[in-house]
Rosetta silent file (secondary structure, phi, psi, omega in degrees, C-alpha in Angstrom):
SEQUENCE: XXXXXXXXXXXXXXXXXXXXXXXXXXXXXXXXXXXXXXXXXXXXXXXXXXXXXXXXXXXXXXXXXXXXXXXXXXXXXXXXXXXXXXXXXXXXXXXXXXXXXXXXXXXXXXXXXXXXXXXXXXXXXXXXXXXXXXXXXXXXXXXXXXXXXXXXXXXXXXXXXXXXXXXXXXXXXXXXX
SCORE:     score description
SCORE:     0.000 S_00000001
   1 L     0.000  131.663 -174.425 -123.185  -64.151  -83.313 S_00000001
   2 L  -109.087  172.291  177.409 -125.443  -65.896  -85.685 S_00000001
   3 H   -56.475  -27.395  176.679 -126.084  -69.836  -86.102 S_00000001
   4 H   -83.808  -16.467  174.195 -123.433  -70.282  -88.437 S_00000001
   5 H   -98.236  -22.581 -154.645 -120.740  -69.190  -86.528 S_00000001
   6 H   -86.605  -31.318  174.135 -122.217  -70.456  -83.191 S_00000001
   7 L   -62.578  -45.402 -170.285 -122.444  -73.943  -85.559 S_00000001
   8 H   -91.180   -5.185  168.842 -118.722  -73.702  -86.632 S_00000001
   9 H   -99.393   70.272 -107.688 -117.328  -72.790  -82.910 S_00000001
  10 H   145.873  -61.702 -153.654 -119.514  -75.737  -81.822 S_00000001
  11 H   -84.122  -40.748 -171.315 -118.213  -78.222  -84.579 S_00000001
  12 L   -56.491  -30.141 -148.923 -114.299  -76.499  -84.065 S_00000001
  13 L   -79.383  -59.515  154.422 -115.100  -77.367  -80.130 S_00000001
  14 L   -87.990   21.291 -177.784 -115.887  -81.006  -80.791 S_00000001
  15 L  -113.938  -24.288  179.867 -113.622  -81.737  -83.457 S_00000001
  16 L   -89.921  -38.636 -158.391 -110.587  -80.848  -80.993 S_00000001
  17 H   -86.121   -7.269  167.581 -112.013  -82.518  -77.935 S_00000001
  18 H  -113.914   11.540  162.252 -112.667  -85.668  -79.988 S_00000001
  19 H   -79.891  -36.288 -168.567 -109.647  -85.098  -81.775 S_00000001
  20 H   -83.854  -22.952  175.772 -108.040  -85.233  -78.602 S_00000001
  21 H   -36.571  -70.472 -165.233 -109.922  -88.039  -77.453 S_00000001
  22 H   -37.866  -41.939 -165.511 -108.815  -89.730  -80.380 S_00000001
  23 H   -85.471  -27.948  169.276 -105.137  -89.219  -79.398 S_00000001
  24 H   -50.263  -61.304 -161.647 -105.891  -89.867  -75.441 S_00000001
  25 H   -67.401  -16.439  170.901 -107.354  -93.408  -76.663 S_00000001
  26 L  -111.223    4.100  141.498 -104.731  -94.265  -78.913 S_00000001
  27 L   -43.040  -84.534  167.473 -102.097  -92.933  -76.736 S_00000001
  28 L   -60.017  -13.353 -168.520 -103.436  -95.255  -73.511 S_00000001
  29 L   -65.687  -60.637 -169.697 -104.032  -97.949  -76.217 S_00000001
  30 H   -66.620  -46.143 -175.050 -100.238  -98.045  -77.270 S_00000001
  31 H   -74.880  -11.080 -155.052  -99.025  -97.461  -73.355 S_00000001
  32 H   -99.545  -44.752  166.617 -101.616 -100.007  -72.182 S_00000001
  33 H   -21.635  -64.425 -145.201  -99.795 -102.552  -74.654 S_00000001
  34 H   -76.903  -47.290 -160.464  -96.327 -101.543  -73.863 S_00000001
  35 H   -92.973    3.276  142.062  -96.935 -102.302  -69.883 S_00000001
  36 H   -69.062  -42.363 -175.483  -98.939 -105.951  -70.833 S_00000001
  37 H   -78.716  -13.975  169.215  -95.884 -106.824  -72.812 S_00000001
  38 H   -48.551  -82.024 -179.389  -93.614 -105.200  -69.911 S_00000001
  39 H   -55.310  -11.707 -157.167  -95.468 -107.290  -67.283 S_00000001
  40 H   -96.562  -53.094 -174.107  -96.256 -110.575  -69.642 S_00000001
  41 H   -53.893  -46.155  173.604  -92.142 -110.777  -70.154 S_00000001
  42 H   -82.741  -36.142 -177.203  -91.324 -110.760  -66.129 S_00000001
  43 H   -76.145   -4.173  155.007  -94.253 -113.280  -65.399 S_00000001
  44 H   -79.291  -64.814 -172.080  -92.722 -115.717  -68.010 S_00000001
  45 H   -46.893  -13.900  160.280  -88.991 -115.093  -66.664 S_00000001
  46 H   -76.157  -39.020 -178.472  -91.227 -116.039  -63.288 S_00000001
  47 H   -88.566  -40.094  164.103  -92.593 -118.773  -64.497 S_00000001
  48 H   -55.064  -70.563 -176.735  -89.767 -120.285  -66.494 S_00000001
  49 H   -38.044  -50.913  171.777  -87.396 -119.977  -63.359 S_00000001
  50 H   -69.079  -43.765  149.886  -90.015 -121.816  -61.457 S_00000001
  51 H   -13.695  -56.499  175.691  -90.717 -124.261  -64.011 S_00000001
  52 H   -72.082  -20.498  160.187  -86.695 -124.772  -63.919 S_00000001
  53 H   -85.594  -31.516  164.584  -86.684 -125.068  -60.603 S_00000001
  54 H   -61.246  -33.090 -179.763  -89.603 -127.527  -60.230 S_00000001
  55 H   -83.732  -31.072  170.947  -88.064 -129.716  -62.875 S_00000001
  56 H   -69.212  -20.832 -175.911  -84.789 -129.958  -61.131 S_00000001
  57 H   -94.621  -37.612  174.418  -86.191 -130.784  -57.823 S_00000001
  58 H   -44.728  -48.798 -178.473  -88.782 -133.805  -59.979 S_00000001
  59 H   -48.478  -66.542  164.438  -85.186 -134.686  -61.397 S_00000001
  60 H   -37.757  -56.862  172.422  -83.972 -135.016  -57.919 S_00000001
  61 H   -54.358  -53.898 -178.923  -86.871 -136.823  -56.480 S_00000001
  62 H   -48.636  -52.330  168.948  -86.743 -139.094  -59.593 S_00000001
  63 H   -35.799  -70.034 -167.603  -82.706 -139.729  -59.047 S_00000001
  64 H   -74.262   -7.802  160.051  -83.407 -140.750  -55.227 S_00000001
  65 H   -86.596  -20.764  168.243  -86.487 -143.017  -56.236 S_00000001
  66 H   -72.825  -55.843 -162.372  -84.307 -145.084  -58.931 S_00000001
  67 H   -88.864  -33.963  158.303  -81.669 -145.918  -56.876 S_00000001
  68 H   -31.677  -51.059  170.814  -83.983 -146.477  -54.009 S_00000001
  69 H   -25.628  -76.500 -176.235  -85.335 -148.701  -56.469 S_00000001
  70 H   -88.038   40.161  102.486  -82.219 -150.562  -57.484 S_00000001
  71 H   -69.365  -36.524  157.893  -81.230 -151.213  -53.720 S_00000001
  72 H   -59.893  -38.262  150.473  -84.272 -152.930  -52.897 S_00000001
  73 H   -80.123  -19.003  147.172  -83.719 -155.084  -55.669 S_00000001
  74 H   -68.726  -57.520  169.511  -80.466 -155.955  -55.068 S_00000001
  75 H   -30.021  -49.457 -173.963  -81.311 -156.331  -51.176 S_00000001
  76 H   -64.606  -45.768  174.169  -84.267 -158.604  -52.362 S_00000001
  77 H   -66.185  -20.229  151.740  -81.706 -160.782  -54.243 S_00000001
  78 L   -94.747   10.312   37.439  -79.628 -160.882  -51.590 S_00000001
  79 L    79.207  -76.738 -157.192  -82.042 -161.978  -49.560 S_00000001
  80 H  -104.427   14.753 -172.748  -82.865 -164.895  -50.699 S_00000001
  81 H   -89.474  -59.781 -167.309  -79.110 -166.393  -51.007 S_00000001
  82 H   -52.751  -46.585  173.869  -78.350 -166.919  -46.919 S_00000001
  83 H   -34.542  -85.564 -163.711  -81.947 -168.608  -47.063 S_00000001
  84 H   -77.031   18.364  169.811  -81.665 -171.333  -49.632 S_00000001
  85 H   -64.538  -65.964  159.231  -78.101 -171.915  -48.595 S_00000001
  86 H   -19.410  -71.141 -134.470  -80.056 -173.301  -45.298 S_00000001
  87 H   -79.818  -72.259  160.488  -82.326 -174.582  -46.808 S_00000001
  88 H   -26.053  -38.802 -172.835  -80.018 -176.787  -48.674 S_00000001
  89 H   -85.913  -31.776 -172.559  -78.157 -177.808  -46.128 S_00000001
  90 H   -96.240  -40.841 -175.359  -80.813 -178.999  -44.306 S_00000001
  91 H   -12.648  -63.623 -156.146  -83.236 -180.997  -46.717 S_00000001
  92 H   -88.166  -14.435 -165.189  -81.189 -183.925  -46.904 S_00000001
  93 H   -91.304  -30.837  170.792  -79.620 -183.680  -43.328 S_00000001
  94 L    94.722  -13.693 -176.180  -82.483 -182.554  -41.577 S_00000001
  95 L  -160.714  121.237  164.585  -80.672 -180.184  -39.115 S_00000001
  96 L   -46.642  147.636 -173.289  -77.473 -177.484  -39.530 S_00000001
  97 L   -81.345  171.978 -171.088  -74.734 -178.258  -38.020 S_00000001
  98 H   -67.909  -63.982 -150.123  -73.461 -175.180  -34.830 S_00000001
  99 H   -62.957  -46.755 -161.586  -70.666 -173.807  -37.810 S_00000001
 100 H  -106.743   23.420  152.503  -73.178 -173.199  -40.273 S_00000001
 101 H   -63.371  -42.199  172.779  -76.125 -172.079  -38.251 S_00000001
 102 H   -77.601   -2.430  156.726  -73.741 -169.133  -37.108 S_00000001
 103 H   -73.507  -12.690 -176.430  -73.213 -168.222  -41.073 S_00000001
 104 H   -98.336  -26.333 -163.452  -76.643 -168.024  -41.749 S_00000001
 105 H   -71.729  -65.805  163.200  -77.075 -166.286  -38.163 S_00000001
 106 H   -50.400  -10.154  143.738  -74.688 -163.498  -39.645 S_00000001
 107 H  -105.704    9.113  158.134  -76.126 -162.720  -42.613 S_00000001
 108 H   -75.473  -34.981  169.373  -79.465 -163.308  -41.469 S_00000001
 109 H   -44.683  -80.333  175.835  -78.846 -159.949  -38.775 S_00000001
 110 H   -14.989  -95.876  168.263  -77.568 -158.430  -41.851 S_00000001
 111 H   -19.724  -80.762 -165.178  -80.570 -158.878  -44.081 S_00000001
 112 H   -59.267  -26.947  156.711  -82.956 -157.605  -41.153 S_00000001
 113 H   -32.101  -60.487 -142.982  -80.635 -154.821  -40.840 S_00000001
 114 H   -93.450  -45.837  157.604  -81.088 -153.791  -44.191 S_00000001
 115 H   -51.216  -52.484  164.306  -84.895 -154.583  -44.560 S_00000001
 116 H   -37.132  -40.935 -161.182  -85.270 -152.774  -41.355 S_00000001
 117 H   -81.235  -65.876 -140.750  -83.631 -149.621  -43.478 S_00000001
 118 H  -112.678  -29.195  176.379  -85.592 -150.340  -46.689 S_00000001
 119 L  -127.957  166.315 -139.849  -88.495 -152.100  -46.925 S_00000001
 120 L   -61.427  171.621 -178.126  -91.835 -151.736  -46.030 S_00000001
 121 H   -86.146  -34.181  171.914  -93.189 -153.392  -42.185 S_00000001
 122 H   -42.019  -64.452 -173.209  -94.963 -156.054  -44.600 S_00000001
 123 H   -66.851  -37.651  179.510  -92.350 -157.400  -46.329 S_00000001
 124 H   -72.053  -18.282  172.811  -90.072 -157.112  -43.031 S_00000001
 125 H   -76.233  -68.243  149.334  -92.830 -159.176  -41.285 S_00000001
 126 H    -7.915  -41.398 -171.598  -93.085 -161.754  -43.826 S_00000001
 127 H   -75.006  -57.156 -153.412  -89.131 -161.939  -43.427 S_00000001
 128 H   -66.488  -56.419  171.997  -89.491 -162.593  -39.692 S_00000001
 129 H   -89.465   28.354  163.431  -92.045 -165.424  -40.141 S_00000001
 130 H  -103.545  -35.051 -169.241  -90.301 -167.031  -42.536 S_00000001
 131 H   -70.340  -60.444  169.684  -86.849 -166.849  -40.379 S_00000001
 132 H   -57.260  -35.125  172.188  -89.204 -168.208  -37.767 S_00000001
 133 H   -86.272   -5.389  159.692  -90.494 -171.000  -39.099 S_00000001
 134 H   -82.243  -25.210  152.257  -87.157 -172.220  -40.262 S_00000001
 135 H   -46.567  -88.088 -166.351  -85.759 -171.398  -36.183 S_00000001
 136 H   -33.245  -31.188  168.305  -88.442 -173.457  -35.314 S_00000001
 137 H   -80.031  -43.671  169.677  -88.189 -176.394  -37.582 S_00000001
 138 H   -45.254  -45.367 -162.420  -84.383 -176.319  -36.303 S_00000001
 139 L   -98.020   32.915 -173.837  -85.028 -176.277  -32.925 S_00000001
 140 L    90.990  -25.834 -154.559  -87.870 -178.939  -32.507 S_00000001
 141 L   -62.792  -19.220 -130.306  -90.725 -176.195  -31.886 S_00000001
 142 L   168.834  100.789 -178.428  -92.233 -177.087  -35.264 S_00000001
 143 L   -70.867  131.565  172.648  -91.979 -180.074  -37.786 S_00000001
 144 L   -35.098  109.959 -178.994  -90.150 -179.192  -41.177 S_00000001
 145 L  -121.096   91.368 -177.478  -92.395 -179.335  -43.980 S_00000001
 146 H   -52.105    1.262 -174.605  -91.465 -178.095  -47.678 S_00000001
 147 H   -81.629  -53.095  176.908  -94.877 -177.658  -48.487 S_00000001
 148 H   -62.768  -61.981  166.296  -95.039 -175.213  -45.314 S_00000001
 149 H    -9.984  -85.353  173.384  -91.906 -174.069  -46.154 S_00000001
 150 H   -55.118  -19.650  166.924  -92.559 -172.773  -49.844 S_00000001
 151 H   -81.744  -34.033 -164.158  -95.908 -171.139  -48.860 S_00000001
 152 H   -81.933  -35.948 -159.152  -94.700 -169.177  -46.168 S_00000001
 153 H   -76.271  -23.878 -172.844  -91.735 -168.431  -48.582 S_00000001
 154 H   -87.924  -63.785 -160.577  -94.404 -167.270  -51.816 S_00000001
 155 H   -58.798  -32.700 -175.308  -96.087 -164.761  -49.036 S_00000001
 156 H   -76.568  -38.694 -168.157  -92.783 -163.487  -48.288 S_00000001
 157 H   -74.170  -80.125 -154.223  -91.522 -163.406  -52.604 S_00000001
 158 H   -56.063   -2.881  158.192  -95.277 -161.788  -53.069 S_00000001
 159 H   -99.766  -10.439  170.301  -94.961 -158.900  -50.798 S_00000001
 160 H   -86.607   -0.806  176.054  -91.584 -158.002  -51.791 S_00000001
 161 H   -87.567  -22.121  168.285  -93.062 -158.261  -55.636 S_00000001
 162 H   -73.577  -41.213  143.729  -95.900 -155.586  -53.855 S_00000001
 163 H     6.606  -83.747 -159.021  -92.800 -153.717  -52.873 S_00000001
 164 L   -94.749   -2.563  167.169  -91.126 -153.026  -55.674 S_00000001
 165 L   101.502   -8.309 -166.071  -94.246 -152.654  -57.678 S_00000001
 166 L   -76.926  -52.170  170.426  -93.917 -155.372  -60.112 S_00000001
 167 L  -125.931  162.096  171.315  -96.881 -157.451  -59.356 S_00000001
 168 L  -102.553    0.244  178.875  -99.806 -156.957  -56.779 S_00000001
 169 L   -86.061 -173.608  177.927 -101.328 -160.729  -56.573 S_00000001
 170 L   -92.250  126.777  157.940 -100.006 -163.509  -54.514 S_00000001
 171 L   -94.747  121.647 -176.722  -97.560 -166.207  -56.005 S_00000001
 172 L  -103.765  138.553  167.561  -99.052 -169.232  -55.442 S_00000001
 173 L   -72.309  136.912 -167.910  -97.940 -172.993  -56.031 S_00000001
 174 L  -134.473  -21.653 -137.495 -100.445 -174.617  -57.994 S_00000001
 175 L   -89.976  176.973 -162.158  -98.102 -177.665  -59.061 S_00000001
 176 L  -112.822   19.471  176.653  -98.657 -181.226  -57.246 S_00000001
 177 L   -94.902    0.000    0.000  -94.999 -181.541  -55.314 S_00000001
């Protein structure tokens, strides 16, 4: 065997095995492809279902925080009707009569029912010591004052305005009556 052959079985030797290479590496190239887009296609169809499932339960959550919503503000609005009914009645008279102390006594349970259910122990405190100081002006324990009256009545309006989110200061009376 001389150099020229032992050069061309050499060259024959590494022309197949990097021939073959060639075909190994573009071979795993193409299968290496096939089984990212294989695998990329179920971890979207993974990710989409959970996506669709996350937005339906945010959907949910949202649904049960809106009407939660819009039951506290009706409950706040009803609320204040049994109140200034009192309140009315008594300004000019100075004291309810037995008949209508037990209508405001029945929808005042009511109302603390339903704050008890729904709104926060702030605003349900607030309720209580406003409810008190009108017991209290009724029954002697405490003279009637509208001045006391409307402040204790603002701390009660400004935590159910903390509540529902609309504002977070205090409403205050600034006026001179």
């Amino acid at each position: 065997m001389n150099i020229q052959e032992i050069y061309e079985i050499a060259t024959a030797v590494l022309l197949s095995v990097g021939g073959g290479a060639a075909i190994v590496f573009a071979l795993s190239s193409w299968l290496g492809k096939v089984w990212a887009n294989r695998l990329m296609v179920s971890e979207k169809a993974k990710f989409e279902s959970e996506l669709e499932h996350l937005k339906a339960e945010l959907n949910e959550e949202f649904e049960k925080n809106h009407l939660n919503y819009k039951e506290k503000i009706e409950l706040y609005k009803e609320v204040s009707n049994p109140i200034i009914d009192i309140i009315i009645l008594v300004h000019p008279q100075g004291k309810p009569t037995a008949e209508q102390m037990a209508v405001f006594d029945k929808r005042r349970l009511l109302i603390t029912a339903q704050l008890a259910m729904f709104a926060p122990q702030s605003v349900f405190n607030k309720y209580n010591g406003f409810i008190d100081y009108i017991y209290n002006s009724f029954e002697g324990k405490e003279e009637y004052s509208f001045s006391k009256f409307r402040e204790i009545a603002l701390q009660f309006l400004s935590e159910i305005r903390k509540d529902i989110g609309v504002y977070t200061d205090n409403v205050t009376y600034t006026g001179s009556r």
